[in-house]
PDB file of N, CA, C and O in Angstrom:
ATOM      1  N   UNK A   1       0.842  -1.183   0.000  1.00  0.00           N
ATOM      2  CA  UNK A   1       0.000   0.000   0.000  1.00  0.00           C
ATOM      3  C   UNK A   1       0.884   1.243   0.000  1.00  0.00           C
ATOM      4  O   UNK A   1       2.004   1.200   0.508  1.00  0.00           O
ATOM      5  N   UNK A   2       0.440   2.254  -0.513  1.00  0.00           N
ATOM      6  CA  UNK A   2       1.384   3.577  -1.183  1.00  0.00           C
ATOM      7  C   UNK A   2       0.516   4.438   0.032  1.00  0.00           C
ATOM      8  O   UNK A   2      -0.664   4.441   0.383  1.00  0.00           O
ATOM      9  N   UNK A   3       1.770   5.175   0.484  1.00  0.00           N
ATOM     10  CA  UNK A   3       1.171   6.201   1.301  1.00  0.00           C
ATOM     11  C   UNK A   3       0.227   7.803   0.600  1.00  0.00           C
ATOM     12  O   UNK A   3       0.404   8.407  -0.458  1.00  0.00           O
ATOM     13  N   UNK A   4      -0.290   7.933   1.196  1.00  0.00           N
ATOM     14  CA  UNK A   4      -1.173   9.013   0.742  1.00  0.00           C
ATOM     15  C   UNK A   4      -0.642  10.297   0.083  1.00  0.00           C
ATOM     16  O   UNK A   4      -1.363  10.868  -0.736  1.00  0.00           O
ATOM     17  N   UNK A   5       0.704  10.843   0.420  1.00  0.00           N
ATOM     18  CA  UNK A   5       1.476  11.983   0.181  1.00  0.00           C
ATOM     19  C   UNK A   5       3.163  11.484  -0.407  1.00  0.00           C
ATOM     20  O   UNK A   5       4.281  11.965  -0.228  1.00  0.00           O
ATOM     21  N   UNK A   6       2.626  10.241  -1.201  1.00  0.00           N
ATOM     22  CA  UNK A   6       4.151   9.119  -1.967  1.00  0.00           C
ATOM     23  C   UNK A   6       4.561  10.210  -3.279  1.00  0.00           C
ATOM     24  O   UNK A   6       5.619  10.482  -3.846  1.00  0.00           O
ATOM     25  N   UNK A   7       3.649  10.503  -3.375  1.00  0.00           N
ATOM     26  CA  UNK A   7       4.171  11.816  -4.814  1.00  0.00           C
ATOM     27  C   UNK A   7       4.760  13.147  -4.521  1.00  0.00           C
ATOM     28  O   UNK A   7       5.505  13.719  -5.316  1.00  0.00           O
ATOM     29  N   UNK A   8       4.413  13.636  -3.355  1.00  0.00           N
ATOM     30  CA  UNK A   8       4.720  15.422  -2.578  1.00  0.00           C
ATOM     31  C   UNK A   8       6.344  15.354  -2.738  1.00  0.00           C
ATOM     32  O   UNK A   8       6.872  14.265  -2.511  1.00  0.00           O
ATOM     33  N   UNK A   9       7.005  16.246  -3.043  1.00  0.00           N
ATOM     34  CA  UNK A   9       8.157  16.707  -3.176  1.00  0.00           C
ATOM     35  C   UNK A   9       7.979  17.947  -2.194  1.00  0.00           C
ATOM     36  O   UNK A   9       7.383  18.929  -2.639  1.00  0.00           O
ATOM     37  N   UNK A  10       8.463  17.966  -0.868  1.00  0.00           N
ATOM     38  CA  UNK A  10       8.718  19.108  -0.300  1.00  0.00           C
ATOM     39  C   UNK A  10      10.252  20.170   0.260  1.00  0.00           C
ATOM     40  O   UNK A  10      11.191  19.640   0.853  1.00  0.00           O
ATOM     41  N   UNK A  11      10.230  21.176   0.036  1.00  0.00           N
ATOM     42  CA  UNK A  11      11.327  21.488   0.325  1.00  0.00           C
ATOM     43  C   UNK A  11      11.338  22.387   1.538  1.00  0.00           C
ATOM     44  O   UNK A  11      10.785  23.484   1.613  1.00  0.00           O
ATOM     45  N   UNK A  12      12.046  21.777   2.486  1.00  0.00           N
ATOM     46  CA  UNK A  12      11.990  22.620   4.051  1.00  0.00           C
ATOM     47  C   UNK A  12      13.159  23.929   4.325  1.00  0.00           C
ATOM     48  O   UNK A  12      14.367  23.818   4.536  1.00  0.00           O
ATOM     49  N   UNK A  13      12.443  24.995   4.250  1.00  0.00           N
ATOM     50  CA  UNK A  13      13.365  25.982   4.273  1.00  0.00           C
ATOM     51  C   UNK A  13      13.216  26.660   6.181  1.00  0.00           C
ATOM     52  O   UNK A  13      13.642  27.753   6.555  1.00  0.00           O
ATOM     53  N   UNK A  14      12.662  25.849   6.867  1.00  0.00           N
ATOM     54  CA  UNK A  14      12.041  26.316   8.122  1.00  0.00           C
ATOM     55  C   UNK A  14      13.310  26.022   8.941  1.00  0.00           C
ATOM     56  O   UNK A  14      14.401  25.494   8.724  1.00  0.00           O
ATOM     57  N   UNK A  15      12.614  26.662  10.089  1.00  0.00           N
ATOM     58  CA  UNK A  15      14.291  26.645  11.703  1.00  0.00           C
ATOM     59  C   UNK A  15      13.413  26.505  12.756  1.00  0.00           C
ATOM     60  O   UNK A  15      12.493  27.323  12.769  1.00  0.00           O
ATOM     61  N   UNK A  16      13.443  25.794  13.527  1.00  0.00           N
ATOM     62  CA  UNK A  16      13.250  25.672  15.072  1.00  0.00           C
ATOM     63  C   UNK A  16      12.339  24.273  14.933  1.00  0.00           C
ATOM     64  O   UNK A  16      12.514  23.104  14.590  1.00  0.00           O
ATOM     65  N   UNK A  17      11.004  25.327  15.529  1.00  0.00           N
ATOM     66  CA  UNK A  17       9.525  24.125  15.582  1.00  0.00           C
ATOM     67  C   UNK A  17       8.520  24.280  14.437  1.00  0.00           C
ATOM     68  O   UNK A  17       8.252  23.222  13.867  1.00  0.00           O
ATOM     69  N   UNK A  18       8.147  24.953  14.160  1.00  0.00           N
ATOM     70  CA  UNK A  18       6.948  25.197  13.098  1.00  0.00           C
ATOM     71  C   UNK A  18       7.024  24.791  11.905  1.00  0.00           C
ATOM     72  O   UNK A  18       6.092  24.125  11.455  1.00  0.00           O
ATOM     73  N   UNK A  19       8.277  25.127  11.018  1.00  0.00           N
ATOM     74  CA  UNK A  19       8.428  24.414   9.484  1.00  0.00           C
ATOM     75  C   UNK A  19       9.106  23.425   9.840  1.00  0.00           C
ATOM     76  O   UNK A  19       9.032  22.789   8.788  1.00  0.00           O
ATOM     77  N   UNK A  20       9.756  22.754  10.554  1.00  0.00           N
ATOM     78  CA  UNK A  20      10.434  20.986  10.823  1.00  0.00           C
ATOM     79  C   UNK A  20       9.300  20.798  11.561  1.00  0.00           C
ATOM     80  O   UNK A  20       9.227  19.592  11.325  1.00  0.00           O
ATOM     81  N   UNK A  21       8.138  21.052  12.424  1.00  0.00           N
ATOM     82  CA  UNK A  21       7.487  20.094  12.599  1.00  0.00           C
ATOM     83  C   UNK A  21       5.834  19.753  11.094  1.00  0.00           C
ATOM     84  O   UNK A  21       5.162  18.773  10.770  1.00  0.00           O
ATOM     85  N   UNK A  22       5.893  21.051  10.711  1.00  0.00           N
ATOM     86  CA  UNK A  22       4.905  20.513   9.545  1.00  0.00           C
ATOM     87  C   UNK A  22       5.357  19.949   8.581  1.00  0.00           C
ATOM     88  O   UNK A  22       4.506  19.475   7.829  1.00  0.00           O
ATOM     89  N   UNK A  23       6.813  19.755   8.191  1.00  0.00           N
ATOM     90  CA  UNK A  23       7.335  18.806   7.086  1.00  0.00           C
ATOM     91  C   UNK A  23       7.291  17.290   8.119  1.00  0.00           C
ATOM     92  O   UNK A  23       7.097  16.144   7.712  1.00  0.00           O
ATOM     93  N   UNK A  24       7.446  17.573   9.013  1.00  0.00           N
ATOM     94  CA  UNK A  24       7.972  15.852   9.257  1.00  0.00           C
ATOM     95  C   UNK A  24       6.631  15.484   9.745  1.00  0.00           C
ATOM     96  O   UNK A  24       6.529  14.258   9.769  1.00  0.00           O
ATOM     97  N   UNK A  25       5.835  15.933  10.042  1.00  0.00           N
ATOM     98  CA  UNK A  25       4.193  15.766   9.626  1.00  0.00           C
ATOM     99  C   UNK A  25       3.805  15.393   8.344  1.00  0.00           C
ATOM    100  O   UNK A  25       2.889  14.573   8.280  1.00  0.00           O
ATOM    101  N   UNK A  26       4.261  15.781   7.369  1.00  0.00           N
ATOM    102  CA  UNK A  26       3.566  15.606   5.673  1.00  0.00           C
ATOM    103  C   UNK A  26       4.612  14.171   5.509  1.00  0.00           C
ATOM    104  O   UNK A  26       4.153  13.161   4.974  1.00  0.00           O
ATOM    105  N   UNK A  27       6.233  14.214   6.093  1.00  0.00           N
ATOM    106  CA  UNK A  27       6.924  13.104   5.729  1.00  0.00           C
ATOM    107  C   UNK A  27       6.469  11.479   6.447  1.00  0.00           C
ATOM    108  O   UNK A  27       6.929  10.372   6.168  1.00  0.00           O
ATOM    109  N   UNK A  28       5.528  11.816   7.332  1.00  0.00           N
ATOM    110  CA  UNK A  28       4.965  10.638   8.478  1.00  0.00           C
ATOM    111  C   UNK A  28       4.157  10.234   7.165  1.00  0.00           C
ATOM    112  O   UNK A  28       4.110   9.009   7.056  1.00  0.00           O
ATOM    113  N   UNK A  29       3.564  10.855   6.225  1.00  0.00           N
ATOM    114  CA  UNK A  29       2.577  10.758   5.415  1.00  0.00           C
ATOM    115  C   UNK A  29       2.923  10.425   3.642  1.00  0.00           C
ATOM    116  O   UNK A  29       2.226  10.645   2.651  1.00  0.00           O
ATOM    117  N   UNK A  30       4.211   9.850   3.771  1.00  0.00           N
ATOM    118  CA  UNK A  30       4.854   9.906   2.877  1.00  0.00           C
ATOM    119  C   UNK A  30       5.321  10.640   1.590  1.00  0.00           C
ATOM    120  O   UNK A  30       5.679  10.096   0.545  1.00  0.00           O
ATOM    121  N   UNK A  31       5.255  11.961   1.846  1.00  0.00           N
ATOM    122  CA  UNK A  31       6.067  13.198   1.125  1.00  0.00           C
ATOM    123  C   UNK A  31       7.589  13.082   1.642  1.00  0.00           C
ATOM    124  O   UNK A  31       8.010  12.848   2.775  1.00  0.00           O
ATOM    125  N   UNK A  32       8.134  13.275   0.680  1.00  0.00           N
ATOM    126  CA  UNK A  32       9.351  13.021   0.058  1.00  0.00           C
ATOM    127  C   UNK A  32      10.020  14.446   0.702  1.00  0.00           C
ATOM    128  O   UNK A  32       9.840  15.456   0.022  1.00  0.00           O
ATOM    129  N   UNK A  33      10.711  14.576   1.855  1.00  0.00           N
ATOM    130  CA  UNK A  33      11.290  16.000   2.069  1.00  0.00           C
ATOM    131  C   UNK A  33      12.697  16.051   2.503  1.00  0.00           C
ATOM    132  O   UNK A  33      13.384  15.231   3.112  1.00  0.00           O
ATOM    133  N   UNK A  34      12.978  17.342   1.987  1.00  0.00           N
ATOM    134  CA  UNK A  34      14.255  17.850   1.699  1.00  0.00           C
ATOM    135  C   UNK A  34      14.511  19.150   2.592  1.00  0.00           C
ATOM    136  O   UNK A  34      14.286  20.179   1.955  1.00  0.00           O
ATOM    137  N   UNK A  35      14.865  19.327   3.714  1.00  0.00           N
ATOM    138  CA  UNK A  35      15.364  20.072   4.711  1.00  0.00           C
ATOM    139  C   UNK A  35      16.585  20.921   3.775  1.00  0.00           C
ATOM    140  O   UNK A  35      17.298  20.333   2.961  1.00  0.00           O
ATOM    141  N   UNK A  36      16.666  22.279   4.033  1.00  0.00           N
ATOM    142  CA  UNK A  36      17.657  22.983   3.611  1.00  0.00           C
ATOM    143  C   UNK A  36      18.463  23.785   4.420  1.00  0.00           C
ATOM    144  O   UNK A  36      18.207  24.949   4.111  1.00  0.00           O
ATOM    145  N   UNK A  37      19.575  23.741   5.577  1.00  0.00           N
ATOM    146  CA  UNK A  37      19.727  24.721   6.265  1.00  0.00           C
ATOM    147  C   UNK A  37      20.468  25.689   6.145  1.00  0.00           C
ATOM    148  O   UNK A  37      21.218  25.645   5.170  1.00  0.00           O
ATOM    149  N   UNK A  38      20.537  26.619   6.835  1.00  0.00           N
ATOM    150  CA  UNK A  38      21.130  27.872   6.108  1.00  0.00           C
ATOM    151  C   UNK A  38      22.918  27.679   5.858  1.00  0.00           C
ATOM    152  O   UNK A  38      23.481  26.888   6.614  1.00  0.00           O
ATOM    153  N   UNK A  39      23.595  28.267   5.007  1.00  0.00           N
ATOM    154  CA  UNK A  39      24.504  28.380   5.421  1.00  0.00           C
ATOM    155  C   UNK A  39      25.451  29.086   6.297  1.00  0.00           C
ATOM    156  O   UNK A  39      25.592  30.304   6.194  1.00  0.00           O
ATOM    157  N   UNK A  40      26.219  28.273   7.298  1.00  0.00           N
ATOM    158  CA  UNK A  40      26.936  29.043   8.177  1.00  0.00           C
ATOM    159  C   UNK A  40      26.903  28.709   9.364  1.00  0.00           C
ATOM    160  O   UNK A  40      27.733  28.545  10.258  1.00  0.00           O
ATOM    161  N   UNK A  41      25.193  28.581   9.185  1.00  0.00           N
ATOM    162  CA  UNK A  41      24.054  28.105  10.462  1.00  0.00           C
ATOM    163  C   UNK A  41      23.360  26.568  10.431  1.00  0.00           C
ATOM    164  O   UNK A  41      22.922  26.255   9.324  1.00  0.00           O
ATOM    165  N   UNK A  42      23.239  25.801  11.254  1.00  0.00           N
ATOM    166  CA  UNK A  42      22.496  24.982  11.628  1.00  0.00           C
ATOM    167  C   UNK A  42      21.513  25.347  12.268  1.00  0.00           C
ATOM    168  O   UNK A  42      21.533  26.295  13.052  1.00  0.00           O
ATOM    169  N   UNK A  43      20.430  24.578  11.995  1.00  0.00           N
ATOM    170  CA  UNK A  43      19.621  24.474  12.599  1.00  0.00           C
ATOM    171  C   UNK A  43      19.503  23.874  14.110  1.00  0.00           C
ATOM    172  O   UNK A  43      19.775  22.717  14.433  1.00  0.00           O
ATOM    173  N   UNK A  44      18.990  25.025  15.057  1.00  0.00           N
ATOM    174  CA  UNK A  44      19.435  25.037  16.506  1.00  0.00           C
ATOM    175  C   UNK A  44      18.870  24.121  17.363  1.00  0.00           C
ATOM    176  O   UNK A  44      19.203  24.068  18.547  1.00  0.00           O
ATOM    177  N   UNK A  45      17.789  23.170  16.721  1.00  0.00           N
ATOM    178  CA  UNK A  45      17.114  21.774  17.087  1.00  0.00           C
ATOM    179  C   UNK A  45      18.021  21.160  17.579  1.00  0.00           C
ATOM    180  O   UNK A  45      18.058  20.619  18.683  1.00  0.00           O
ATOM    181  N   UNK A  46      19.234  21.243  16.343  1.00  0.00           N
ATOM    182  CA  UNK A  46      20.469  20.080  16.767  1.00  0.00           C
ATOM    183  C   UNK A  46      20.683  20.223  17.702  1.00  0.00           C
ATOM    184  O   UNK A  46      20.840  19.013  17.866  1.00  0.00           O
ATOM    185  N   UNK A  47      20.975  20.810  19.129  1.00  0.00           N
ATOM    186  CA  UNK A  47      21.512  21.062  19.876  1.00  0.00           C
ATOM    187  C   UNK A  47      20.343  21.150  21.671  1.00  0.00           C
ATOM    188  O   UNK A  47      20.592  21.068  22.874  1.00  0.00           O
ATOM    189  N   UNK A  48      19.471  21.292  21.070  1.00  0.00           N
ATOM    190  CA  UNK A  48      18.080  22.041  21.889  1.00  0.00           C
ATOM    191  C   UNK A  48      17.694  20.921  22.745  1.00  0.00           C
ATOM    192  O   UNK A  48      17.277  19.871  22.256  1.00  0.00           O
ATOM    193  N   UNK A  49      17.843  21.141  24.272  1.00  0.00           N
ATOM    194  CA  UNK A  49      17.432  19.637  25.144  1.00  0.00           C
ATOM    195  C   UNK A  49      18.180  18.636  25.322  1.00  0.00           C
ATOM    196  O   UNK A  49      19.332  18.734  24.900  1.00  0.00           O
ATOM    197  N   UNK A  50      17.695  17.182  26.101  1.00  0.00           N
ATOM    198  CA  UNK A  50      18.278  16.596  26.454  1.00  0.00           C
ATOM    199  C   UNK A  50      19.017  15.517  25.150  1.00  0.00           C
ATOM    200  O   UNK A  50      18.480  15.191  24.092  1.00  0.00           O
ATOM    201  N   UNK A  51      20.210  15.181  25.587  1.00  0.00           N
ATOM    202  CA  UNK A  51      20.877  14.205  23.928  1.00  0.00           C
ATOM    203  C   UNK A  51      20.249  12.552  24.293  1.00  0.00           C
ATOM    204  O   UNK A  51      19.778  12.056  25.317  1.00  0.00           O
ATOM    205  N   UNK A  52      20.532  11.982  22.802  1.00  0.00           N
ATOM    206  CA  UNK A  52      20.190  10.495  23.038  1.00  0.00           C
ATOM    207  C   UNK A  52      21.728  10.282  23.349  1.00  0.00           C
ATOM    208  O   UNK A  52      22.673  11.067  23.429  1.00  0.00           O
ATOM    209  N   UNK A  53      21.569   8.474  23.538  1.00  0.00           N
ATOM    210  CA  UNK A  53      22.962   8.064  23.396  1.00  0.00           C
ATOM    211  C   UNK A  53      24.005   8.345  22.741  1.00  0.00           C
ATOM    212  O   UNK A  53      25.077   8.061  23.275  1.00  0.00           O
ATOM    213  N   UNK A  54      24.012   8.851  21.673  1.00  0.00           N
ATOM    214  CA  UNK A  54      24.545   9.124  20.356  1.00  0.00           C
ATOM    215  C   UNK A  54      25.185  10.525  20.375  1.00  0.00           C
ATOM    216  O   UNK A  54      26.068  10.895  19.601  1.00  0.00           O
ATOM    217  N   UNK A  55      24.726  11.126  21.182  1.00  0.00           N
ATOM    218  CA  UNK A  55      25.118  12.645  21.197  1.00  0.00           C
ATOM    219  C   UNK A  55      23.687  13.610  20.369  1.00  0.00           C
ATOM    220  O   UNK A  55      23.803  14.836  20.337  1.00  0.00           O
ATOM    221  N   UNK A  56      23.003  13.256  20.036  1.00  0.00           N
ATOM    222  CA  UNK A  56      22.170  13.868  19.159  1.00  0.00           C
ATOM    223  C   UNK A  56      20.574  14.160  19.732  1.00  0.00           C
ATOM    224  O   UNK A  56      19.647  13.373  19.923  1.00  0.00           O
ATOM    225  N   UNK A  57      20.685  15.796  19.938  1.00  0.00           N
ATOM    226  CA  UNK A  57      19.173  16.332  20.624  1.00  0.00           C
ATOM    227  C   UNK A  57      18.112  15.367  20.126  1.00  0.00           C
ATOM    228  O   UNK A  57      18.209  14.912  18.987  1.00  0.00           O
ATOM    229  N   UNK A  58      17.030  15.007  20.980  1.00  0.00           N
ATOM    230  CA  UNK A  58      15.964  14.065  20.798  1.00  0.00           C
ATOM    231  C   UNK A  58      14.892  15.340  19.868  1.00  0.00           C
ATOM    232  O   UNK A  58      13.901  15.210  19.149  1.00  0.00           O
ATOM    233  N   UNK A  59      15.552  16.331  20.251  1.00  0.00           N
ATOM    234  CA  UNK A  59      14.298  16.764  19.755  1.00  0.00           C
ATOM    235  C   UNK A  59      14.782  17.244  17.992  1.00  0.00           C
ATOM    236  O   UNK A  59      13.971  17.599  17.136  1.00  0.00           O
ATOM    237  N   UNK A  60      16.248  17.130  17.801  1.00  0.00           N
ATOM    238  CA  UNK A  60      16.343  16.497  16.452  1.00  0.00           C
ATOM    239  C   UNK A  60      15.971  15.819  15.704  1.00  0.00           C
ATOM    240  O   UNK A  60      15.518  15.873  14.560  1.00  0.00           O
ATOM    241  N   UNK A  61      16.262  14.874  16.681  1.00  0.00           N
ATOM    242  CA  UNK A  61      15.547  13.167  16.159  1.00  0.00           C
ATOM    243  C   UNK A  61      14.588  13.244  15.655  1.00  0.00           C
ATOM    244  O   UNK A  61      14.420  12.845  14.502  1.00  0.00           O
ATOM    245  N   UNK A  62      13.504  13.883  16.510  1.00  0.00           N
ATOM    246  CA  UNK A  62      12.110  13.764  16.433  1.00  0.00           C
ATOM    247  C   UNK A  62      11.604  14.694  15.181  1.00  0.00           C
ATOM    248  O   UNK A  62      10.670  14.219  14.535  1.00  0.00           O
ATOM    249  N   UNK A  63      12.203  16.179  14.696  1.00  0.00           N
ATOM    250  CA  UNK A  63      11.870  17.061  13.954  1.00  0.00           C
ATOM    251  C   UNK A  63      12.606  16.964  12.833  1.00  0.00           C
ATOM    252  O   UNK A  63      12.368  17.800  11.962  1.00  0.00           O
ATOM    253  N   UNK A  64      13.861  15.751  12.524  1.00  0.00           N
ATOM    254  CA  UNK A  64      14.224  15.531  11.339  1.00  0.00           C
ATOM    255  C   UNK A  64      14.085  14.332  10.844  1.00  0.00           C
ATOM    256  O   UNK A  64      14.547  13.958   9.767  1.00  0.00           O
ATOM    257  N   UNK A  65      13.474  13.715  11.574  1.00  0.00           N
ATOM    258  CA  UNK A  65      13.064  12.015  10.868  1.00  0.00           C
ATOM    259  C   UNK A  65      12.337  11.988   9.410  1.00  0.00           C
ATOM    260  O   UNK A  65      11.375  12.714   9.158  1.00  0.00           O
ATOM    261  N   UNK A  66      12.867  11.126   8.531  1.00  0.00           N
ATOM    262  CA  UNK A  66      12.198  10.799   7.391  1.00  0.00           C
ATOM    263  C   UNK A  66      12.622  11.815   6.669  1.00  0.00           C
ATOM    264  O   UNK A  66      11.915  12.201   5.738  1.00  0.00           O
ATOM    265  N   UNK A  67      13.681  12.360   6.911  1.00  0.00           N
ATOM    266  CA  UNK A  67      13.795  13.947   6.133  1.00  0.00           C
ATOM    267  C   UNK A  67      15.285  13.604   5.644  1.00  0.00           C
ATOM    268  O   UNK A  67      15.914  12.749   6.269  1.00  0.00           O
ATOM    269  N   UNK A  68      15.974  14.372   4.333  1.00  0.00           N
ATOM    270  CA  UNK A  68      17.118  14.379   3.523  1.00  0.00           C
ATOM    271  C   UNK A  68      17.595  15.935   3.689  1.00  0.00           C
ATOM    272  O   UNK A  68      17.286  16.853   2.930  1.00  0.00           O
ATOM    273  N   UNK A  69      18.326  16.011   4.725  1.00  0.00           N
ATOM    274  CA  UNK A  69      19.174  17.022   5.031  1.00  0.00           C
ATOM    275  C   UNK A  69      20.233  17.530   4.388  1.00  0.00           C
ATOM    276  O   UNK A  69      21.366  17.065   4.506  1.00  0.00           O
ATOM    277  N   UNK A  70      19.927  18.540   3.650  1.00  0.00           N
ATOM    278  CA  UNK A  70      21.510  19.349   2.828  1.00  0.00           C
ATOM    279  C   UNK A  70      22.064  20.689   3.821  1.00  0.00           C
ATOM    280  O   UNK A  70      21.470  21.709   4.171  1.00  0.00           O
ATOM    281  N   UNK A  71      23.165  20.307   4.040  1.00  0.00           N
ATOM    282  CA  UNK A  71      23.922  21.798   4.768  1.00  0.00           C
ATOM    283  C   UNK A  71      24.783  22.236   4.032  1.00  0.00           C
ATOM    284  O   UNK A  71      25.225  21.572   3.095  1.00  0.00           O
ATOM    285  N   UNK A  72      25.142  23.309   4.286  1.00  0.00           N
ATOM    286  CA  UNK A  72      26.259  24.469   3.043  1.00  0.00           C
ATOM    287  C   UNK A  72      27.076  22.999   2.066  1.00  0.00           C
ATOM    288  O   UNK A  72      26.589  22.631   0.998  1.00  0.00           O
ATOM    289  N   UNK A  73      27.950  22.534   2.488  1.00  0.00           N
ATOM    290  CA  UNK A  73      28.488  21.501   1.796  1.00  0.00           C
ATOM    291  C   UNK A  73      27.169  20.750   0.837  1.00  0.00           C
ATOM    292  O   UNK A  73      27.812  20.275  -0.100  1.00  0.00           O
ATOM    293  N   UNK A  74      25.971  20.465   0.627  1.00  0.00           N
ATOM    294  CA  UNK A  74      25.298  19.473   0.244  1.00  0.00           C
ATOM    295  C   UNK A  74      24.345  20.541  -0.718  1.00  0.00           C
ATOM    296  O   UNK A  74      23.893  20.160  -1.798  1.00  0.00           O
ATOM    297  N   UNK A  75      24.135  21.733  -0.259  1.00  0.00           N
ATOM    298  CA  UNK A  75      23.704  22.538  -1.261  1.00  0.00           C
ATOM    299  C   UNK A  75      24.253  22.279  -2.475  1.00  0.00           C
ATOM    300  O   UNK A  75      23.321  21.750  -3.079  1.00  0.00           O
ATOM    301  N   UNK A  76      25.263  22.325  -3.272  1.00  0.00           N
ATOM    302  CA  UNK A  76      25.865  22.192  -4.672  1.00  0.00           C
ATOM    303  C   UNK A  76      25.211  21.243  -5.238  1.00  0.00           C
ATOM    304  O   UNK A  76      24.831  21.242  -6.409  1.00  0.00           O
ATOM    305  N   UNK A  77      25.025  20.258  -4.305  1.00  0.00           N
ATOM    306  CA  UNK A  77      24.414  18.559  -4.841  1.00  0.00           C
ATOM    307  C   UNK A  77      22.848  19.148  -5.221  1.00  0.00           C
ATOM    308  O   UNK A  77      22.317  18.868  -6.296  1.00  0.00           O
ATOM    309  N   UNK A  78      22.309  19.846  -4.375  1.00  0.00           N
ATOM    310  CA  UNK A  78      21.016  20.580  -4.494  1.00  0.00           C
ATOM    311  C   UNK A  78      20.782  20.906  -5.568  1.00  0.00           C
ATOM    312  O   UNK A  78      20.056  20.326  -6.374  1.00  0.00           O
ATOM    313  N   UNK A  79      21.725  22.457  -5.787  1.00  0.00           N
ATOM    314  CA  UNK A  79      21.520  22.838  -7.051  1.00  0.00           C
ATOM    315  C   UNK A  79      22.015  22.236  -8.637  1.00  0.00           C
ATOM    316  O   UNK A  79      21.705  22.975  -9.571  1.00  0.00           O
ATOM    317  N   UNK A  80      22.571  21.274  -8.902  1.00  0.00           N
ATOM    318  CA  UNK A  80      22.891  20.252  -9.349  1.00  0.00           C
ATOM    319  C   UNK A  80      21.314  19.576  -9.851  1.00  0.00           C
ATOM    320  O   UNK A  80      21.083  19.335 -11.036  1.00  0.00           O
ATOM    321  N   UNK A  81      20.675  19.418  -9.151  1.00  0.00           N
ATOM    322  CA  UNK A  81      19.545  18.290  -9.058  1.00  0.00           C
ATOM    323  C   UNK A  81      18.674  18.810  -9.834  1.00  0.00           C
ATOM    324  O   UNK A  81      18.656  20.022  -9.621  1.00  0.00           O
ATOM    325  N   UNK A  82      17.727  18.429 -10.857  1.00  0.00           N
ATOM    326  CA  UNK A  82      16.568  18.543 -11.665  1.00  0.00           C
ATOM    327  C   UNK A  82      15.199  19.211 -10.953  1.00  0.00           C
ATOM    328  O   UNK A  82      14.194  18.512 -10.822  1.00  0.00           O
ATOM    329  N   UNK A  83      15.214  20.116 -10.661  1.00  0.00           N
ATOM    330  CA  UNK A  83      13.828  20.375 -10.360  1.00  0.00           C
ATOM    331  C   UNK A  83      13.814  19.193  -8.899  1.00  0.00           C
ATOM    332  O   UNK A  83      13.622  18.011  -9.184  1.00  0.00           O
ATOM    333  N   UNK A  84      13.992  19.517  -7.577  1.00  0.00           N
ATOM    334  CA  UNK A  84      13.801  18.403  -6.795  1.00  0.00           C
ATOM    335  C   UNK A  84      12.378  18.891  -6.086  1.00  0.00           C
ATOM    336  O   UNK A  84      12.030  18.335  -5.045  1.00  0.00           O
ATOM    337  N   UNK A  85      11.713  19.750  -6.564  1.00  0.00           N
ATOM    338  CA  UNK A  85      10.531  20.042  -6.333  1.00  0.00           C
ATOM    339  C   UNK A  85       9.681  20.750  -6.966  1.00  0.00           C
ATOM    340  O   UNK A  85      10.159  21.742  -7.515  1.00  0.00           O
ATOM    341  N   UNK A  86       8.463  20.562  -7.090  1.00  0.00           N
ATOM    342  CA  UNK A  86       7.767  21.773  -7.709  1.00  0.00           C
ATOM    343  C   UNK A  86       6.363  22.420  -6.904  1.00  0.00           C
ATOM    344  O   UNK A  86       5.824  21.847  -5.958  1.00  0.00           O
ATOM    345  N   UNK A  87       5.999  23.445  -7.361  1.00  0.00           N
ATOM    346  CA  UNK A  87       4.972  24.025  -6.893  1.00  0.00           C
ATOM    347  C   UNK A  87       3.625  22.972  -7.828  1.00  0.00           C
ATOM    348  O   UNK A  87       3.838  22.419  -8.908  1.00  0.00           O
ATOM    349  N   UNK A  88       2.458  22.929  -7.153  1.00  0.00           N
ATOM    350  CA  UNK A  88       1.400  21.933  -8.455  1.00  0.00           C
ATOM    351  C   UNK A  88       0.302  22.309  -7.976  1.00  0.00           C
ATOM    352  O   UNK A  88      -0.754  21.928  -8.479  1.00  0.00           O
TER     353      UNK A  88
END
């Protein structure tokens, strides 16, 4: 069975709670998303609260799951890429 949102191409240009938590909402739902963070800057989730084992804020975990993260380095690959989204 194909999830309901298997076609959505989204691109996350958001920081904190509000745009990482409504993409990884649409990605629970199977839209296809692509986190973009700024360059220079990370996104301050990474860091925000208590860590898992791993070293890595839970509340990372939780607001980047199911998601394809590009940072300054991974941008090029970005712009490189065909249309990795569109407006429809």
């Amino acid at each position: 069975m194909t999830s309901p949102l298997h076609q959505l191409k989204i691109i996350e240009l958001g920081h904190v709670i509000a745009g990482p938590l409504s993409s990884v909402l649409l990605s629970d739902f199977g839209a296809d998303v692509i986190k973009i963070e700024a360059p220079g800057r990370t996104d301050m989730m990474r860091d925000l609260g208590p860590k898992a084992e791993d070293g890595v804020g839970v509340w990372w975990k939780t607001l980047a799951r199911n998601k394809k993260i590009l940072t300054e380095s991974g941008l090029e690959v970005g712009r490189r890429q065909e249309h990795p989204a569109q407006a429809g």
